[in-house]
Structure formats: C-alpha cells, structure tokens
C-alpha positions in Angstrom: 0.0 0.0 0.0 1.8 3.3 -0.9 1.9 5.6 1.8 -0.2 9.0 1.1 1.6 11.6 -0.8 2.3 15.1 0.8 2.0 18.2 -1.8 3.9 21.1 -0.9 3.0 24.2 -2.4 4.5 25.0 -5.7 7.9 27.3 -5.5 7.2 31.0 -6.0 7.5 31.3 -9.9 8.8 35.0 -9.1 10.6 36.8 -6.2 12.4 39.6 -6.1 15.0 39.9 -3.6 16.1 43.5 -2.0 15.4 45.5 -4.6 15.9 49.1 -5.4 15.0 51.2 -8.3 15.8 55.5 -8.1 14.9 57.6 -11.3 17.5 60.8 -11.9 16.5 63.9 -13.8 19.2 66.5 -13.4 20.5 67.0 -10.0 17.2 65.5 -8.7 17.4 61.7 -7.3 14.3 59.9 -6.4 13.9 56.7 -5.0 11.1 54.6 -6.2 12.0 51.4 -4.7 13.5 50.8 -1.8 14.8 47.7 -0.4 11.6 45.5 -1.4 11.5 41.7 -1.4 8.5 39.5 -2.4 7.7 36.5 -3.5 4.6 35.5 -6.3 3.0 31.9 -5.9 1.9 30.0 -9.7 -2.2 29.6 -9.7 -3.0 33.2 -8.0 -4.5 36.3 -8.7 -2.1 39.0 -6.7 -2.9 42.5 -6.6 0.0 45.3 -5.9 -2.2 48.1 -4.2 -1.6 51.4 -3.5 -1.9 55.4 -3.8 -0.6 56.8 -7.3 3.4 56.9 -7.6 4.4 54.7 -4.7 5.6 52.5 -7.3 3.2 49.8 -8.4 4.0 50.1 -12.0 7.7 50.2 -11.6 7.4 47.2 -10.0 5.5 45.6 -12.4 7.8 46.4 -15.2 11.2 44.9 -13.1 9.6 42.0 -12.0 8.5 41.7 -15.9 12.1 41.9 -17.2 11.1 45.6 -18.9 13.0 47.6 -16.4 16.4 46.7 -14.9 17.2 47.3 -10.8 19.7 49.5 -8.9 20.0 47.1 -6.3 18.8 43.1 -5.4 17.7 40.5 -7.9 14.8 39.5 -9.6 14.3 35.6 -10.1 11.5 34.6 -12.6 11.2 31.2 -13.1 14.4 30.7 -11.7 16.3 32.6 -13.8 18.2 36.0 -12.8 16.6 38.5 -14.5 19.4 41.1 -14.3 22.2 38.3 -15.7 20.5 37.9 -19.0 21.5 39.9 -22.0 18.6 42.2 -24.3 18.3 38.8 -26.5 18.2 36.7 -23.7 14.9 38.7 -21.7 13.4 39.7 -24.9 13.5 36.1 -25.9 12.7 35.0 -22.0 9.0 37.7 -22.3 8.2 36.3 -25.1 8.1 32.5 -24.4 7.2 33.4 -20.8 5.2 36.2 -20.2 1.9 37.6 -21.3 0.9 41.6 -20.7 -2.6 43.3 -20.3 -2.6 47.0 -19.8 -4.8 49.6 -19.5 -5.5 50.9 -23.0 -6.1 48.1 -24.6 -3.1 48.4 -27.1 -4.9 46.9 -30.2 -4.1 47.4 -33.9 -7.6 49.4 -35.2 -7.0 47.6 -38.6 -6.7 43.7 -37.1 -10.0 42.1 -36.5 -9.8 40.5 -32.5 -8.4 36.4 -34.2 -5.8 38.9 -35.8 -4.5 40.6 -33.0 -4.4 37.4 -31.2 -2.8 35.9 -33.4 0.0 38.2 -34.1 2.5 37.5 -31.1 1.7 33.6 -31.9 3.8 33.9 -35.2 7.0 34.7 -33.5 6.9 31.7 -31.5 7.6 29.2 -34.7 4.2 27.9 -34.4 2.1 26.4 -37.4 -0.8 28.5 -39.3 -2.7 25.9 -38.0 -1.8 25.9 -34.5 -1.5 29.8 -34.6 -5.4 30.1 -35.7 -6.3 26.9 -32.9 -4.8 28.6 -30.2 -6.6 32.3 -31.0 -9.6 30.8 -31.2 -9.4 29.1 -28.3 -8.2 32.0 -26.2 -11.3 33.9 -27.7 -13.6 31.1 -26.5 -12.7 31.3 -23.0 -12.8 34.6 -22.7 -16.4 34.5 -24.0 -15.4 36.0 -27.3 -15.7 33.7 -30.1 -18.7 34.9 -32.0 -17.2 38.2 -32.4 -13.7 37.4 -33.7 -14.2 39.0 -36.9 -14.6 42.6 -35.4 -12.0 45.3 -35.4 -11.8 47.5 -32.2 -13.9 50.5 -33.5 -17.0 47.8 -33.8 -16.0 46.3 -29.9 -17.0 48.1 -26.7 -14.2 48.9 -24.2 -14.7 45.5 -22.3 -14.9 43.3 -25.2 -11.6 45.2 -26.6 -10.2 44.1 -23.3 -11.0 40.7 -23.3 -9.2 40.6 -26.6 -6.3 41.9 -25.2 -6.3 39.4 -22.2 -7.1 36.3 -24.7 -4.1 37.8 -26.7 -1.9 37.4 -24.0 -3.2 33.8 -22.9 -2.7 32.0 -26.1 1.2 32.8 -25.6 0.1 29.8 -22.8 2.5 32.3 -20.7 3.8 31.0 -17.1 3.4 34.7 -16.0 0.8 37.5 -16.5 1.1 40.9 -16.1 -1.7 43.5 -15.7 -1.1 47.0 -15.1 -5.2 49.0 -14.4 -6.9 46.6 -16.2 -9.6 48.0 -15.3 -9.4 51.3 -14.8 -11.2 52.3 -18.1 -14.0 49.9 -18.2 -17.5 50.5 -16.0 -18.2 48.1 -13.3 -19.7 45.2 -14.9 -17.1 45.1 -17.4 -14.3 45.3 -14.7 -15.9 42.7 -13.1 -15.6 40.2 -15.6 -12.4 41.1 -16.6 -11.1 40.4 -12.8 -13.2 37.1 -13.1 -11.4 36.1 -16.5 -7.9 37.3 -14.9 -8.8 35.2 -11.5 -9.7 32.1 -14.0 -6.8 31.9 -15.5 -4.5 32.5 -12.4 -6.7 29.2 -11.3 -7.3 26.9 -14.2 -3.8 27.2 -15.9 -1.8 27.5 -12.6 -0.7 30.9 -14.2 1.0 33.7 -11.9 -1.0 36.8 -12.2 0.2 40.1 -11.2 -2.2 42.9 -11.7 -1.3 46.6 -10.6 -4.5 48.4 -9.6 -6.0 50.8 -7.4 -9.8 49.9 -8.3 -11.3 48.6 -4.7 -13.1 46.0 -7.3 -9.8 43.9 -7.8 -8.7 44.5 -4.3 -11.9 41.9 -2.8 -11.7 39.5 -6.0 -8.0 39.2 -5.3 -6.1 36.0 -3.8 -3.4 38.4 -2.3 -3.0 41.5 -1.9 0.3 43.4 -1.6 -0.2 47.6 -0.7 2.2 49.7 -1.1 3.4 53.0 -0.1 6.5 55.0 -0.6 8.5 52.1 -2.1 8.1 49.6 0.1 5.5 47.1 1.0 3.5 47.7 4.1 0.9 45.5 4.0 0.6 41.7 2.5 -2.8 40.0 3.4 -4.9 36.7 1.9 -8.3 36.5 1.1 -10.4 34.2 2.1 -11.2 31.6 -1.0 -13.9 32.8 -3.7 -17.3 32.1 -2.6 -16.5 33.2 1.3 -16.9 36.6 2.1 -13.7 39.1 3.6 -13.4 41.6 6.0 -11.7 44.1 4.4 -9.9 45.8 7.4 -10.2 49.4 7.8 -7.2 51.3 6.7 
C-alpha cells in the first residue's frame, strides 16, 4: 500500500529579492523602490495596491524583465533577470510572459483572431496551431462569436478581453496586468477580474495585476499595498465564494 503523498505548495515562480529602483532627472534623485522583497506563488491572482506613484507600475515592469534594478535581484522562473543579456529577456517575455494593460493596445485595422494571433507567429508555431490557439483564447474569454470585429466595432470591455485572450494564447507561465480595469465601468471590470482570477486558477498561471480599483482589491487572492516604495501590508483573502473583511485602513 503506498503511503499518502504530501503536496507542498508549488515554489514561488517569481521573487524579487532587496530591490531598489531611483529615477534621476538633473541634480534630482528619487527613490522609487526601496529595499523591497517579495515573493509570487503560480495559480493566483495577486494584486499590488496602493496610492498613485508609490511604485506599483515600476514594480511591475522589473519584475516583468522591462525595467532593470539598482540594487537586489529579480528571479523569474528561476532565472536571474538582471544576468540575462537584451536577446536573452526579450526572448525569456516572449516565451514566458503575457501583458494586459490599461489601453487596450490593439491594432484598429486587425480584427480581435488577428490581434491574437500576431504574437503567436514569432513563437515558430504552425498557421494551424496559430489560428487553434486564438480561437481558443477567444472562447474562453467569451469572445468567439465576435472574432471577426476590429476595435472601432468592440466596446471597451470586449476590446479588453481581446487583449487578455491575446496574451493567454502565448500559454504564458506569467501575467502581467497593469489598471486593467481602470477604463472599463463596473460590470465590465468585473468580468475582466473574473477572467484574470480564472486563469490564475485553471492554468496555474502567476497573475500580477497593478490596480487601485477597490473591485480587484476583494476578488483578489493576495493583496500586496504599497506606499512610498516599500511594502506595508501583505494580506490573503479568504477563497472565492467566502466573504472578507476588508480591514479598515
């Protein structure tokens, strides 16, 4: 009789060790990051909270390979960020890592399979598995039967769920969101968290999503504020279905 098999939890799939990050204009130093070490577990949705300029979007381009560090390292899927060359991290987002932002970023002359399937040619997939994989990006995101429209003929959360299915046929280990919501109304945000949390859950993706929209912060696995650089707060909600507390600030 074999003996009953512990799982311990997956490894974090990202973590960034002691980081800083300071932006220079002229004589004029300022520290955006300061000394900030986290770590991002595979199959959740986790928020980085907090005011405007305490960093969330810096952060979110380091820990994406966009933007180098000062100071510390960042490990993505266990390589060191900050010892790969230009080829090496362009090659290492593009295999790797999928990117939603906040406006949309879609070609007005592609229809929605199009833009979906435009980053899928540059990862030496087959016409056939290039058109498979849009498609079936589209279908989960509840898009299918309006593949053949161009932006201009797509409302603002539709042209966001193109954008998300865009970056899920990549089949990416790591997704990055920065205000995904933040120009949609509230029904439309809300699915777009629930397609985000989805896919954190039913691929075992990492999801990192940058936000300030109270929506994401309840819908959220974990949530990491931040303020002046640094983290000061890192809390877990309870599972989807339960209802949280969220504690005064």
């Amino acid at each position: 009789m074999n003996a009953p098999m512990h799982h311990s939890p997956p490894p974090p799939t990202l973590r960034a060790e002691s980081i800083g990050k300071a932006f220079v204009s002229g004589k004029l130093r300022s520290r955006i990051l300061d000394d900030l070490s986290i770590a991002v577990e595979p199959g959740e949705l986790t928020l980085i909270a907090g005011p405007s300029g305490c960093g969330k979007s810096t952060l979110l381009a380091i820990l994406s390979g966009l933007l180098g560090v000062d100071s510390g390292r960042v490990l993505a899927l266990g390589h060191d960020l900050g010892q790969l060359d230009a080829r090496a991290l362009e090659r290492f987002r593009l295999h790797h890592t999928g990117f939603v932002f906040q406006g949309f970023n879609l070609f007005p002359a592609l229809t929605a399979r199009e833009q979906v399937e435009l980053p899928l040619h540059y990862l030496g997939l087959s016409k056939t598995q290039v058109r498979e994989r849009a498609v079936q990006s589209l279908e989960e995101v509840g898009l299918a039967p309006r593949m053949h429209l161009r932006p201009a003929e797509l409302s603002g959360g539709e042209k966001q769920r193109v954008a998300i299915a865009r970056a899920l046929a990549k089949q990416p280990d790591l997704l990055f969101a920065d205000e995904p919501t933040s120009a949609l109304d509230a029904a439309n945000g809300q699915t777009v968290i629930d397609i985000l949390h989805r896919i954190a859950r039913s691929h075992g993706t990492t999801v990192l999503c940058v936000s300030h929209d109270p929506r994401v912060i309840h819908h959220a696995d974990r949530v990491l504020r931040m303020e002046d650089g640094r983290i000061l707060d890192d809390q877990r909600n309870t599972p989807a279905g339960a209802t949280a507390e969220e504690p005064s600030p």
